[in-house]
BAFI-3210 file (N, C-alpha, C; in Angstrom, 3 decimals, decimal comma, padded with zeros to 6 digits):
// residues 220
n [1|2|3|4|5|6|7|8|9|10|11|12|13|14|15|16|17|18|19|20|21|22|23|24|25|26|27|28|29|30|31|32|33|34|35|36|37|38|39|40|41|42|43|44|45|46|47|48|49|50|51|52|53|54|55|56|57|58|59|60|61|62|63|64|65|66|67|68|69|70|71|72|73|74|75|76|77|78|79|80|81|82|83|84|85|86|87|88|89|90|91|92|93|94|95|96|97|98|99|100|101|102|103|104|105|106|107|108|109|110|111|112|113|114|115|116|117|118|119|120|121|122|123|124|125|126|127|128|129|130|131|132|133|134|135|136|137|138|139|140|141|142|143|144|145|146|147|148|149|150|151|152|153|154|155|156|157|158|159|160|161|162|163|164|165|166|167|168|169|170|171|172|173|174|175|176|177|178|179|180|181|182|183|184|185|186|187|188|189|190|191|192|193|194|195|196|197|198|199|200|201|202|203|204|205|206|207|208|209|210|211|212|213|214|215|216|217|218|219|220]
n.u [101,631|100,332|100,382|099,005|096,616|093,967|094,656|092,636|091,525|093,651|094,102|091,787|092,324|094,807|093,235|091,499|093,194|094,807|092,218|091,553|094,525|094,042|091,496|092,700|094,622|092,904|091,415|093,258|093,886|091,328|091,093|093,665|092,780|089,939|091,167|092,885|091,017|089,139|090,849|091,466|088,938|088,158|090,231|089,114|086,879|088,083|089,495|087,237|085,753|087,584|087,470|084,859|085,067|087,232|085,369|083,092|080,711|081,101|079,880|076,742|075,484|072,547|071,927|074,279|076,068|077,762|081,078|082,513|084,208|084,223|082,930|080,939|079,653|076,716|076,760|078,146|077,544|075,414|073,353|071,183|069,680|065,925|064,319|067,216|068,776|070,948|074,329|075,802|078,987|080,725|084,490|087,134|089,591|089,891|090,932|090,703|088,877|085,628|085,308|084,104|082,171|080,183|078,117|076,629|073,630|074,582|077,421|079,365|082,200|081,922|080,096|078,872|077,802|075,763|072,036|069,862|068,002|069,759|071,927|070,596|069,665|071,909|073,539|071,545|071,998|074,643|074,008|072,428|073,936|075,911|074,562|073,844|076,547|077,426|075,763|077,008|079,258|079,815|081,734|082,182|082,414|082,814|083,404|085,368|084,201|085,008|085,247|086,869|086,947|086,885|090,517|092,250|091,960|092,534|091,230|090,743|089,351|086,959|084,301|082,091|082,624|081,512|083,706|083,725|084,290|084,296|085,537|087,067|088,353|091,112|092,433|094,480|094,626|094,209|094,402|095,748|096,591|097,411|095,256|094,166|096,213|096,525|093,931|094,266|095,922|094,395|093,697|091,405|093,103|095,977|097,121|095,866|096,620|096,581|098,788|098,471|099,684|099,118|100,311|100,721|101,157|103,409|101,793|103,337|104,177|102,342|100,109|097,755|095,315|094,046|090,759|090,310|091,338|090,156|087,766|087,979|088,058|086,485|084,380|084,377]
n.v [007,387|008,184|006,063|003,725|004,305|004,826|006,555|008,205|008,916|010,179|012,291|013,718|015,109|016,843|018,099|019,326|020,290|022,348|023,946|025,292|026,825|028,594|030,087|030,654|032,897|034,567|035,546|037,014|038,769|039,980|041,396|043,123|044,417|045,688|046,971|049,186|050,502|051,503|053,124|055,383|056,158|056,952|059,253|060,615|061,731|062,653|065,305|066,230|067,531|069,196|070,697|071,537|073,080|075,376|076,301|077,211|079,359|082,392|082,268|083,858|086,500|087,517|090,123|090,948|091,703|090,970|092,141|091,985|088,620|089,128|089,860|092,430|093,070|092,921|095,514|097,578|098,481|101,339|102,583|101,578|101,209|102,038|100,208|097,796|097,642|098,685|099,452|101,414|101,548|102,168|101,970|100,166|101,012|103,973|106,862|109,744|110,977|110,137|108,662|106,535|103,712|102,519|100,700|098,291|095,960|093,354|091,258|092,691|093,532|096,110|099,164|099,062|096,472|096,796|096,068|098,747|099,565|098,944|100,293|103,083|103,299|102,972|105,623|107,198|106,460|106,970|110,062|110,199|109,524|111,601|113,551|112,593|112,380|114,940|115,943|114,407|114,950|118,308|120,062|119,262|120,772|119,722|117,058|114,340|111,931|108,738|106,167|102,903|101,578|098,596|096,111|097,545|099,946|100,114|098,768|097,103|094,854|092,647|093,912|095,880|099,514|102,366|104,978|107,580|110,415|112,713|116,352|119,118|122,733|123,597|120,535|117,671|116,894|119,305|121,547|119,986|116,777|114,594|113,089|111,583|109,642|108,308|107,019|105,560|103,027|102,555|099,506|096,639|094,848|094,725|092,415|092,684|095,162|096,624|096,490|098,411|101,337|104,941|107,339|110,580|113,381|116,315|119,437|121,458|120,055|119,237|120,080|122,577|120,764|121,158|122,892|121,466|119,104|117,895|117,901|115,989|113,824|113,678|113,139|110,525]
n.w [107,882|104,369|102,860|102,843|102,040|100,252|096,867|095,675|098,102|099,316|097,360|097,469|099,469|099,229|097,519|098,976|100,665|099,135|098,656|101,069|101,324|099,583|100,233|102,990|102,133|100,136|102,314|103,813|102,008|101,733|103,989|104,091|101,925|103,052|105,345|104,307|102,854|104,702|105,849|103,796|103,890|106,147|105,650|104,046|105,082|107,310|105,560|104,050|106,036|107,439|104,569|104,922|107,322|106,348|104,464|105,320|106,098|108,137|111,507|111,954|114,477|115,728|114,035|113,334|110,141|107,099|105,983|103,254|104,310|106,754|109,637|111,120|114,179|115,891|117,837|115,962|114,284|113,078|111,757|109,240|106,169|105,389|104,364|104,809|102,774|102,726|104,364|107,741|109,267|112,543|112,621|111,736|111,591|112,035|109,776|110,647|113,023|113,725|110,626|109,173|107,187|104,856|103,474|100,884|101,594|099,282|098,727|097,056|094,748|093,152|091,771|089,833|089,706|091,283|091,625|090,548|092,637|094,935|094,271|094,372|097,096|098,198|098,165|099,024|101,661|102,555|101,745|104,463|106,447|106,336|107,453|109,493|111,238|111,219|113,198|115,220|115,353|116,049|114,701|112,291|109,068|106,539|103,758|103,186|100,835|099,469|097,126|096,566|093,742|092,956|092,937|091,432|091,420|095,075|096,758|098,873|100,392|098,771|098,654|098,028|099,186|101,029|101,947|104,480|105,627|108,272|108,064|109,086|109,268|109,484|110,527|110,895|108,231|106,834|103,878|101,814|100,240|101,899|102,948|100,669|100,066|102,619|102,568|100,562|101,070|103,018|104,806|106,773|108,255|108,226|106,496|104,233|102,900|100,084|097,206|095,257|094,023|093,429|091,701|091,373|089,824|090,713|091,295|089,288|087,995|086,198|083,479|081,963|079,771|076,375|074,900|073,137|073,175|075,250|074,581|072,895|074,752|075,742|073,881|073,176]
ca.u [101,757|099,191|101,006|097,916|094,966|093,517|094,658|091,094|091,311|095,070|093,663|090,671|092,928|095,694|092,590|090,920|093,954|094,904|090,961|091,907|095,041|093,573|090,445|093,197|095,011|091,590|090,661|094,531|093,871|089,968|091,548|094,344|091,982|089,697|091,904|093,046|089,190|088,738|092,010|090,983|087,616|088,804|091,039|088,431|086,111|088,956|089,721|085,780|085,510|088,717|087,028|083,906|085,832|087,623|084,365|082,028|080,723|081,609|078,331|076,384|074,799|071,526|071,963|075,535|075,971|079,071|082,122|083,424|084,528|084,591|081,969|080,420|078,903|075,776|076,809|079,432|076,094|074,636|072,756|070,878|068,475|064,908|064,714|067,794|070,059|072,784|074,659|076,526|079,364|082,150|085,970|088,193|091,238|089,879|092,021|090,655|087,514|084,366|085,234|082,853|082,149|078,503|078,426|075,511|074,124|074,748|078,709|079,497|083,288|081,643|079,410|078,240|077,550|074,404|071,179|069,192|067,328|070,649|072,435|070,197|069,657|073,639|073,399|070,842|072,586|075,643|073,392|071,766|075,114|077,149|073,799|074,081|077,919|077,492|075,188|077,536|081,041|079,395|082,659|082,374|081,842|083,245|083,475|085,857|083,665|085,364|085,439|087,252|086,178|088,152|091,456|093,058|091,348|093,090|090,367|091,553|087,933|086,092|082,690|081,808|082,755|082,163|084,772|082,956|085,567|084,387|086,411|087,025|089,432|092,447|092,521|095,140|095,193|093,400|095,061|097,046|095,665|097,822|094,502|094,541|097,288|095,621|093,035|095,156|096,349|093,579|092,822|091,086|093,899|097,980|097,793|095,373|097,194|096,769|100,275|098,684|100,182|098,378|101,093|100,288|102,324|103,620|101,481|103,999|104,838|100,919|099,760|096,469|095,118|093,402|089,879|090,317|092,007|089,044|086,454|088,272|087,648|083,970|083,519|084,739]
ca.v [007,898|007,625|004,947|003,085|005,056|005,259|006,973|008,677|009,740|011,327|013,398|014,535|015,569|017,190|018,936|020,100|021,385|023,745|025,273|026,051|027,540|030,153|030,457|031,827|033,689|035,087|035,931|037,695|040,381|041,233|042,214|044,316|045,351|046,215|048,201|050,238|051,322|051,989|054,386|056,003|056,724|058,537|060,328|061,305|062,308|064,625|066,037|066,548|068,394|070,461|071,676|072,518|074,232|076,126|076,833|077,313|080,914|082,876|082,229|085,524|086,554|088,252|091,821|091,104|091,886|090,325|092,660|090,707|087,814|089,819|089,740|093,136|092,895|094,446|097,000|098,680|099,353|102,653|103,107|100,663|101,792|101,209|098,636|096,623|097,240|099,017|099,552|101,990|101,151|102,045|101,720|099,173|101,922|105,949|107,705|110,585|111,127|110,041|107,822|105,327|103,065|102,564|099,371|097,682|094,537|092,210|091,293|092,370|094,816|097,395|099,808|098,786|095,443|096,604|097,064|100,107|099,627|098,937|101,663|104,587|103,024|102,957|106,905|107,746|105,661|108,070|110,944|110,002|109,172|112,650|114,321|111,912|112,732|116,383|115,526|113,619|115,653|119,686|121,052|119,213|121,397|119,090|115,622|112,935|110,630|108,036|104,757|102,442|101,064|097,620|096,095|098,484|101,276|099,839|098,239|096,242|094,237|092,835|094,373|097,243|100,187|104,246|105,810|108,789|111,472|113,960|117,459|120,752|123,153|123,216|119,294|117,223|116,889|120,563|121,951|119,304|115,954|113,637|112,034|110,315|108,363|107,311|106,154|104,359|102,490|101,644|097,982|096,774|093,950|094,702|091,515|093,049|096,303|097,087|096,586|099,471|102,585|105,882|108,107|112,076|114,419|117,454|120,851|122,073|119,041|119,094|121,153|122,426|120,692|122,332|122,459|120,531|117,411|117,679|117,902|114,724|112,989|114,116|112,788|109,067]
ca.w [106,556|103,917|101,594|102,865|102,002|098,921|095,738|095,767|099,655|099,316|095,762|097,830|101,018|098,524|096,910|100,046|102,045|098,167|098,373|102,263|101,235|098,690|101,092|103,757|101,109|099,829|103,498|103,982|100,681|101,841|105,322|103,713|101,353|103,967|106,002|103,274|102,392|105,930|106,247|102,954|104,345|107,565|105,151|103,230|105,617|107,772|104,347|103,860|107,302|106,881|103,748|104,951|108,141|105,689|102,898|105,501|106,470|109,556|112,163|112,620|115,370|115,280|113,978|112,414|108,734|106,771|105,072|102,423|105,099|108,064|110,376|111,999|115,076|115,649|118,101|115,652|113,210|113,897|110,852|108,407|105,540|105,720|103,318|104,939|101,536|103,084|106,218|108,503|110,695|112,329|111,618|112,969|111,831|111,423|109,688|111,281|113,842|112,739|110,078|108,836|106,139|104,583|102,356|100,689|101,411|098,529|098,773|095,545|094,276|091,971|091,686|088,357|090,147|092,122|091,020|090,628|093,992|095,673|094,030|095,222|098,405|099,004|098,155|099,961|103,027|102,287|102,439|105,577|107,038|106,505|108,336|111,399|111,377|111,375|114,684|116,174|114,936|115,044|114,179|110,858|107,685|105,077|103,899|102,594|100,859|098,419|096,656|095,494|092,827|092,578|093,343|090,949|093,091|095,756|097,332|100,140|100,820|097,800|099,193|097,957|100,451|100,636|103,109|104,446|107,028|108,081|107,943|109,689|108,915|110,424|110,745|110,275|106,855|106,071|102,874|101,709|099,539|101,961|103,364|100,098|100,458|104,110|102,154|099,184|102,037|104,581|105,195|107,883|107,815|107,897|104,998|103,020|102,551|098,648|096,640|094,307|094,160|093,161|091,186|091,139|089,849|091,297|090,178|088,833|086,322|085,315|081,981|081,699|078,815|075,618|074,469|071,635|073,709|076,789|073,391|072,035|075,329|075,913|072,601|072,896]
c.u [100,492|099,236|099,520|096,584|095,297|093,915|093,552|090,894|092,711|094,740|092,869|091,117|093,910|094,365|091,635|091,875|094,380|093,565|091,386|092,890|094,825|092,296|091,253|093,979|093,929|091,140|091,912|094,056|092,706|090,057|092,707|093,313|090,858|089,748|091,751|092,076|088,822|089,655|091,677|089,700|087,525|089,540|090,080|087,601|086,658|089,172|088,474|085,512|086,559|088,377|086,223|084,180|086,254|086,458|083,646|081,803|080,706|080,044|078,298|075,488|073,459|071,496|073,741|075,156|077,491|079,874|082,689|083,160|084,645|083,301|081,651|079,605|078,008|075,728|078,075|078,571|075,311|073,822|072,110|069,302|067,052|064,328|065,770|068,815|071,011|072,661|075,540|077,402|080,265|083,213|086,916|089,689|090,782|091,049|091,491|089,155|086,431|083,750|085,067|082,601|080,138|079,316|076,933|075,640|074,238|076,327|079,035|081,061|082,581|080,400|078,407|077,426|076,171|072,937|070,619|068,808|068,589|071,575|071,972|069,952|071,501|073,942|072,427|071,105|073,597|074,977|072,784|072,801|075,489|076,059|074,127|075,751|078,019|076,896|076,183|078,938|080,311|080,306|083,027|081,993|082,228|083,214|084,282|084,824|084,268|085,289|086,495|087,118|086,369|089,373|092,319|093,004|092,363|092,442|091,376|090,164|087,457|084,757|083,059|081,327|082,666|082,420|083,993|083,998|084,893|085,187|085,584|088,197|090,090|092,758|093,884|095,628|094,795|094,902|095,472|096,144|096,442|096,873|094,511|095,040|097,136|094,938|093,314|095,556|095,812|093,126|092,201|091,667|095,143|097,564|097,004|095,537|096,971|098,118|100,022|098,743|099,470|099,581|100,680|101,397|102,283|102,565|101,763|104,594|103,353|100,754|098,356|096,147|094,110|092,151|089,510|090,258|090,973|088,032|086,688|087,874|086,374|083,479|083,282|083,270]
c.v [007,690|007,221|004,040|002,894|005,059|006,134|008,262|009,644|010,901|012,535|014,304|015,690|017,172|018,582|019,838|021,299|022,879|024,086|025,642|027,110|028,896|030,417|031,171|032,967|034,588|036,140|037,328|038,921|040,800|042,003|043,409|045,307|046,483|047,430|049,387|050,943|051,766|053,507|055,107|056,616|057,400|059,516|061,100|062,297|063,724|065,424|066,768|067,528|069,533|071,136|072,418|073,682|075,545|077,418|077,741|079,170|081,142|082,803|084,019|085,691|087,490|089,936|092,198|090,854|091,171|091,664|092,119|089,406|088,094|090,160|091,492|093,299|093,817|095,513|097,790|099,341|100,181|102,969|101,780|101,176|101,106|100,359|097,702|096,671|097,583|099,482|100,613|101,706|101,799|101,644|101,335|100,409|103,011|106,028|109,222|110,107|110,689|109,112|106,611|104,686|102,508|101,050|098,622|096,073|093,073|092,519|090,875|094,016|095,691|097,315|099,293|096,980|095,308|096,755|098,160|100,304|099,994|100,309|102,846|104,359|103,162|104,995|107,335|107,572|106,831|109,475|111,277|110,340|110,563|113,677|113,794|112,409|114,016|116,412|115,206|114,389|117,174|120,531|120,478|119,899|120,738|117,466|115,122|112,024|109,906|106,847|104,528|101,033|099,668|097,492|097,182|099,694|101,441|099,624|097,447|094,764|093,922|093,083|095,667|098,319|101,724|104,364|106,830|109,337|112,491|115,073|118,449|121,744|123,013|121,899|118,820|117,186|118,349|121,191|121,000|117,674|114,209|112,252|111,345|108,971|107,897|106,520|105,022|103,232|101,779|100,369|098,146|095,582|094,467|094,146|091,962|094,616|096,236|097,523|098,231|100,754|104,091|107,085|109,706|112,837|115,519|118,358|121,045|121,426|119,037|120,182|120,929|121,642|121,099|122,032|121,226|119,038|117,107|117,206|116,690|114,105|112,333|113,079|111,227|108,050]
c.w [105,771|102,374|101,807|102,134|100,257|097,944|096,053|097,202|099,377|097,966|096,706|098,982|101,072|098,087|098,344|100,321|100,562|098,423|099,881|102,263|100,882|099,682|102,033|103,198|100,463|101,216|103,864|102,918|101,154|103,400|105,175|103,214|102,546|105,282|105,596|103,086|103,766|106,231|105,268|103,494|105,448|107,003|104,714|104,169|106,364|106,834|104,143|105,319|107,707|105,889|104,070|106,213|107,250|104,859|104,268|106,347|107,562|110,377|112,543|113,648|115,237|115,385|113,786|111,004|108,478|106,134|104,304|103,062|106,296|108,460|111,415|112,699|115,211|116,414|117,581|114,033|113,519|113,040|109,872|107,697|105,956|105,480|103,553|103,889|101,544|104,264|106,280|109,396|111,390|112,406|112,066|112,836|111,213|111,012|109,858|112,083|113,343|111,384|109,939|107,413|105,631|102,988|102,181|100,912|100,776|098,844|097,240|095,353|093,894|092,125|090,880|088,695|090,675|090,848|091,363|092,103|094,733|095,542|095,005|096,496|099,491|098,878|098,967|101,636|103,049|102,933|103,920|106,876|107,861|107,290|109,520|111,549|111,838|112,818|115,786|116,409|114,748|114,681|112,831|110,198|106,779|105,348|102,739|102,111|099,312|098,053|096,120|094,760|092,284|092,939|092,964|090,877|093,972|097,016|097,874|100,677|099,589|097,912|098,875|099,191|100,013|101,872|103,044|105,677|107,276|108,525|108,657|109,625|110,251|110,908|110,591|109,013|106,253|105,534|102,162|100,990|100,274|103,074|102,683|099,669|101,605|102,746|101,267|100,047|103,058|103,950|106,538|108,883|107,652|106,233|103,636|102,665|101,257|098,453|095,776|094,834|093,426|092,868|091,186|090,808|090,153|090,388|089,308|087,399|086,033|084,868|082,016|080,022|077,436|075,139|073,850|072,429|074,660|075,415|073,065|073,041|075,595|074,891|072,113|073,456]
res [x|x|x|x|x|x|x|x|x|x|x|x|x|x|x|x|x|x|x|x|x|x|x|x|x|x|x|x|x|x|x|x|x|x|x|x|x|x|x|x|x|x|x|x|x|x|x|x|x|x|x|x|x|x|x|x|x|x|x|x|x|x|x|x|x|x|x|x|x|x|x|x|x|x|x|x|x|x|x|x|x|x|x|x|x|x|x|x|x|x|x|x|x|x|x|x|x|x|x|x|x|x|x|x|x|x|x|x|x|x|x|x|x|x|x|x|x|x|x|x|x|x|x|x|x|x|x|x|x|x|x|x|x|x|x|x|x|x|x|x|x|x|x|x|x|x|x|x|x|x|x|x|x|x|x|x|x|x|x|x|x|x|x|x|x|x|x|x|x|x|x|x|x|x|x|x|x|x|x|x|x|x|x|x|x|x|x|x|x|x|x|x|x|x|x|x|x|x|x|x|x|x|x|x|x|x|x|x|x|x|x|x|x|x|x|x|x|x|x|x]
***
């Protein structure tokens, strides 16, 4: 026992073995703690590498251009201005023969979006286009070429796109305006089908309307 010992020795013994206690008690929380900051920091990091999986852009290969998010390989580019500012390709889903898509290359919705350079360079790409087409298609005489201009277009891609078809009578759709509604419709994507709808009314329910009301528009 230590009825023996000193006053002075049993205080010091008493006071030792409490700083050991909190020293293993001390040692117990920086090993939880520890943990914890360790499992947090693998979280973080898979979290941090799942993002940049997610963020990070599709790899291109040399002589692929981007669509929005969609990657075109470079043998489905038959055309590219001489300046590089817009492209030719073609069309994961024709809606008839021939159909092709010409898109500039900043990835930008609207028209009003480009600049000047880009602009006439995406027209003149167009132009270029519906000649090589006629080459390639010689029973074309006509052409489909449209935009649209935004989601509420019924853009399907936020990259600015001109649909170019070309036509011959007696086609599929010859007479009749129900290529439009192809086009209201094409993705290049099922999921990115466009919800918007494009209303027309019959002939027969449309009224020419009168000077006056065309003059009032002109005039706004």
């Amino acid at each position: 026992g230590t009825s023996g010992m000193p006053r002075w020795i049993v205080s010091r013994i008493l006071v030792l073995f409490s700083c050991m206690t909190r020293i293993v008690r001390a040692a117990s929380f920086l090993a939880v703690h520890n943990q914890q900051q360790r499992q947090r920091s693998i979280l973080q990091v898979r979290n941090n590498m799942a993002t940049t999986a997610s963020t990070s852009p599709p790899t291109l290969q040399e002589g692929d251009i981007l669509f929005g998010k969609f990657v075109i390989p470079a043998n489905s580019i038959f055309y590219q201005s001489p300046q590089n500012k817009s492209y030719a390709f073609v069309n994961l889903r024709p809606i008839v023969t021939g159909h092709v898509l010409v898109v500039p290359a900043p990835i930008v919705p609207h028209l009003n979006d480009l600049s000047e350079e880009h602009y006439i360079d995406l027209w003149n790409t167009v132009r270029t286009v519906q000649t090589l087409l006629k080459e390639a298609y010689p029973q074309t005489t006509a052409f489909n070429v449209a935009v649209q201009d935004g989601v509420a277009a019924g853009q399907s891609v936020p990259h600015l796109h001109v649909h170019i078809l070309p036509r011959a009578a007696g086609d599929a759709y010859a007479g009749n305006d129900a290529i439009y509604d192809e086009l209201q419709s094409w993705a290049p994507r099922n999921e990115l089908v466009s919800p918007v709808s494009l209303e027309v009314l019959p002939d027969e329910q449309r009224r020419d309307r009168t000077r006056e009301e065309m003059a009032q528009e002109a005039a706004r």
